[in-house]
VMD Tcl script that draws the C-alpha trace (Angstrom):
set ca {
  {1.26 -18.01 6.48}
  {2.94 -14.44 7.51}
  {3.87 -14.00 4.01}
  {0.44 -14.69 2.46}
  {-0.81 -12.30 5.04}
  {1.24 -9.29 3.99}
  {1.22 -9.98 0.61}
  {-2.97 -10.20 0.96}
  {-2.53 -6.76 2.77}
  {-0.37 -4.94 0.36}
  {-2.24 -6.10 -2.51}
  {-5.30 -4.54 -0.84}
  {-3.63 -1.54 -0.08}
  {-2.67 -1.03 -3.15}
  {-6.35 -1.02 -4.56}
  {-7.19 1.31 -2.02}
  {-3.95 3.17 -3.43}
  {-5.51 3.04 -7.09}
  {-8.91 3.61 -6.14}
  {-9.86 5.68 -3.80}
  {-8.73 9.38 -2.22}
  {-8.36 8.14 1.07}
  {-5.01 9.01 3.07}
  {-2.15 6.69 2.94}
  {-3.09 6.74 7.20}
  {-6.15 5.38 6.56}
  {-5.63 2.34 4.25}
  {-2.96 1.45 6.62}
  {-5.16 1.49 9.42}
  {-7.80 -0.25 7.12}
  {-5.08 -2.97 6.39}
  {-4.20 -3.88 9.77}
  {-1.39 -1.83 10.67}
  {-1.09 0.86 13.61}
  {1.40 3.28 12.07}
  {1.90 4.48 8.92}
  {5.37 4.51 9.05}
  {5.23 0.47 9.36}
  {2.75 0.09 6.61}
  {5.03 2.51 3.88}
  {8.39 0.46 5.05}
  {6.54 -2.81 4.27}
  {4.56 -1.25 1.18}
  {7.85 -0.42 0.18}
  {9.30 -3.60 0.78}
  {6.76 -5.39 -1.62}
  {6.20 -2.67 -4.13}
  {10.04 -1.03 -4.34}
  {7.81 2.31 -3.98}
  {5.78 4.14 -1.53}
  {2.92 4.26 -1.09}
  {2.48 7.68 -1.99}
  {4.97 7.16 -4.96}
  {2.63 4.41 -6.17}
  {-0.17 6.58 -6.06}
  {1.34 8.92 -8.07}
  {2.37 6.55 -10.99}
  {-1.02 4.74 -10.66}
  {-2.23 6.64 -14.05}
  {1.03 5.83 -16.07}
  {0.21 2.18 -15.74}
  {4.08 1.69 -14.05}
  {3.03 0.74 -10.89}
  {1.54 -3.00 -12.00}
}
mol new
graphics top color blue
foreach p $ca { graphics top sphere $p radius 0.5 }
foreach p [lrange $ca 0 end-1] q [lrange $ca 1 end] { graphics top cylinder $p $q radius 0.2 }
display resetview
């Protein structure tokens, strides 16, 4: 169940990351996390980027 939770999480986060111009702060507050150093270290975890990284590459279509 933990897994489906952060994987649920971090694939809403990284809509957020695609779509919108809201800090990285902010979708990890808006994901359920209290820092946004734990959010980018799981982000990271899932993605093998961070977030800001994968907000950056979101228009080369290498971050899918």
């Amino acid at each position: 169940m933990h897994r489906y939770l952060v994987a649920r999480r971090m694939d809403e986060a990284a809509l957020m990351l695609e779509a919108s111009d809201d800090t990285i702060a902010r979708i990890a507050t808006r994901v359920g996390y209290e820092t946004t150093t734990a959010f980018s270290k799981v982000f990271h975890k899932h993605y093998g980027f961070s977030p800001g990284r994968y907000r950056s590459r979101k228009g080369t279509g290498a971050a899918s």
